[in-house]
N, C-alpha and C positions, 0 to 999 in steps of 0.2 A: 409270623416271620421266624423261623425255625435256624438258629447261630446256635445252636449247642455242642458244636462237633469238636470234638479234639484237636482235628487238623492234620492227623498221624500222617498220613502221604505226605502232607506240604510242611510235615516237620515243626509246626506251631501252629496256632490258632491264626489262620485265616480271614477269619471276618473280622478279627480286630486289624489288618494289614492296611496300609494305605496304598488308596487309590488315585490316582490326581488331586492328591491331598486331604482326601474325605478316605475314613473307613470304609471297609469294604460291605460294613454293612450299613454305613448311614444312606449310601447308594441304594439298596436295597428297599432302606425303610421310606425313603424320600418317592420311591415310585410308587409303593402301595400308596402313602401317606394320599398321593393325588386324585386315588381312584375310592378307596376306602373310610368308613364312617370312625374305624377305627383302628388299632393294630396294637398287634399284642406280641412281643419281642421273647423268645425262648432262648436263656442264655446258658453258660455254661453254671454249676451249681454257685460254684464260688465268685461268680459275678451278677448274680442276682440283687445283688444289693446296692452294684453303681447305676449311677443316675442316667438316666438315658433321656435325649431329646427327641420330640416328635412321637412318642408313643405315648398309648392308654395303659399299657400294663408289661410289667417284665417277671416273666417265672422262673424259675431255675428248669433246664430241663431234664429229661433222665439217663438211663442209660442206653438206650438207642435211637433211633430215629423216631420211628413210632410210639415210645415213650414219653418223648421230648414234645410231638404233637399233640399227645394226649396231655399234657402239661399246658398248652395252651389253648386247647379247643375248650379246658375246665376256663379260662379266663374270660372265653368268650359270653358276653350276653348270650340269656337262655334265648331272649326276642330277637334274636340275628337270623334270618331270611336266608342270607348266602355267604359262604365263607373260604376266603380265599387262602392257601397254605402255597408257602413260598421260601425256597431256600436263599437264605441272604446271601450264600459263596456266589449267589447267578448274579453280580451288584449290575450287569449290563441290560438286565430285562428293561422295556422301556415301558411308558403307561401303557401307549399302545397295546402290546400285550394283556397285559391285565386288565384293561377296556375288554379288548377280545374275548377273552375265556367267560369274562360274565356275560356277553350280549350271546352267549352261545348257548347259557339256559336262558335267557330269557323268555324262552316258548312255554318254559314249566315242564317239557316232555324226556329232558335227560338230566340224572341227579350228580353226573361231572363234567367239566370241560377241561381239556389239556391242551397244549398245544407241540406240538409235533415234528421233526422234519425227517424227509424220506433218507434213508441210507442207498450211501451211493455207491461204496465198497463193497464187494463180494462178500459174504458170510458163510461162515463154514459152521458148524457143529463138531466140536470134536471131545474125545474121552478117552481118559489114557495118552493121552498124547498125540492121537491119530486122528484124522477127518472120519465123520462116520456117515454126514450128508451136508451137498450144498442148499442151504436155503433159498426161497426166491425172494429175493429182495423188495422185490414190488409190492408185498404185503408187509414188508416190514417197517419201523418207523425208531426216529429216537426222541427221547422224551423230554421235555423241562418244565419247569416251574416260571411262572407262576400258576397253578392248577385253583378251579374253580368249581366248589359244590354246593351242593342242597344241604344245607345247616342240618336235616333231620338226619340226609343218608351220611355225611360223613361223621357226626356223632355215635349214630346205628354200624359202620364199619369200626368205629373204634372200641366201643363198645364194651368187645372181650380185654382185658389187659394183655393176654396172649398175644394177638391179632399184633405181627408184625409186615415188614411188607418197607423196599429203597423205595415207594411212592406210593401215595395216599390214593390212587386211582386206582390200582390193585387191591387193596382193601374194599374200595366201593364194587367192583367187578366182583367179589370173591363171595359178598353178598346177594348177587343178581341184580346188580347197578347199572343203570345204561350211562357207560362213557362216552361224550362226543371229542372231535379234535378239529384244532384250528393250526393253521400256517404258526409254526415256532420263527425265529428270529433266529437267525447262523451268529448273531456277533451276542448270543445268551449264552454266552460260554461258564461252565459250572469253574470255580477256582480250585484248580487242585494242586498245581506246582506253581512255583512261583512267577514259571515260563508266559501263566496265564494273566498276568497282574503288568504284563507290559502291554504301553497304548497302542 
């Protein structure tokens, strides 16, 4: 469960905000908590040391995202099988979800699951200021957490301490990973202003 973030867009730490009266990450931890054998909470440095409920382990994390994962993929048991990485600002993900992404390896034949949904807006490419091409959107997608992988490949993508990457499934692709995708949820909204913290 990855809270390490600043908050700089939403102007303060975010996952510590309330949500219908629960933090916005106890949200977060309460969905994993129902699918997972265990969960490992990645906080900011200076809050490593408060007490948290419903977790096996809390790290400090580091200086970026990928940083801050590799802070908790070290907490994980070596004997962990499958391992799920999850931004707490998403606190609306449901089990559901995270049910999904694991029955997606379940075949053994893809080392991540994501889950997905189609963009519906036009996309442009632009540089300088300019359009330089319209994409086709029917091959496009956008992305959320909670994402699920092969304990071996996503330790093998992290790997390098270099090896950054806004989401852990690009890491595993960058290696020659096969990523699969399942139906995302519209109401998995990422927390980023405070516009998004209304019910």
């Amino acid at each position: 469960m990855v809270a390490a973030g600043a908050g700089e867009r939403f102007g303060r730490r975010k996952q510590y905000e309330l949500l219908d009266g629960r933090r916005v990450l106890d949200w977060s931890v309460a969905a994993a908590r129902s699918v997972a054998d265990g969960v490992v909470l990645v906080v900011p440095a200076d809050r490593a040391d408060d007490p948290e409920k419903d977790v096996d382990a809390v790290v400090a994390g580091g200086a970026t995202r990928s940083d801050s994962v590799r802070a908790g993929l070290a907490a994980v048991p070596p004997d962990a099988g499958w391992i799920l990485v999850h931004d707490a600002a998403r606190p609306r993900a449901t089990p559901l979800l995270f049910t999904a992404v694991l029955a997606a390896l379940g075949d053994g034949a893809s080392d991540a699951a994501i889950p997905v949904l189609p963009v519906t807006d036009t996309v442009k490419h632009v540089r300088y200021g300019a359009v330089v091409a319209t994409l086709d959107r029917s091959e496009l997608v956008t992305v959320q957490t909670p994402q699920a992988f092969r304990a071996a490949a996503l330790r093998a993508a992290h790997a390098h301490p270099a090896a950054q990457a806004t989401d852990d499934a690009a890491l595993v692709e960058a290696i020659g990973g096969r990523v699969v995708i399942v139906p995302g949820e519209a109401g998995n909204v990422k927390v980023t202003t405070s516009v998004d913290l209304l019910p």
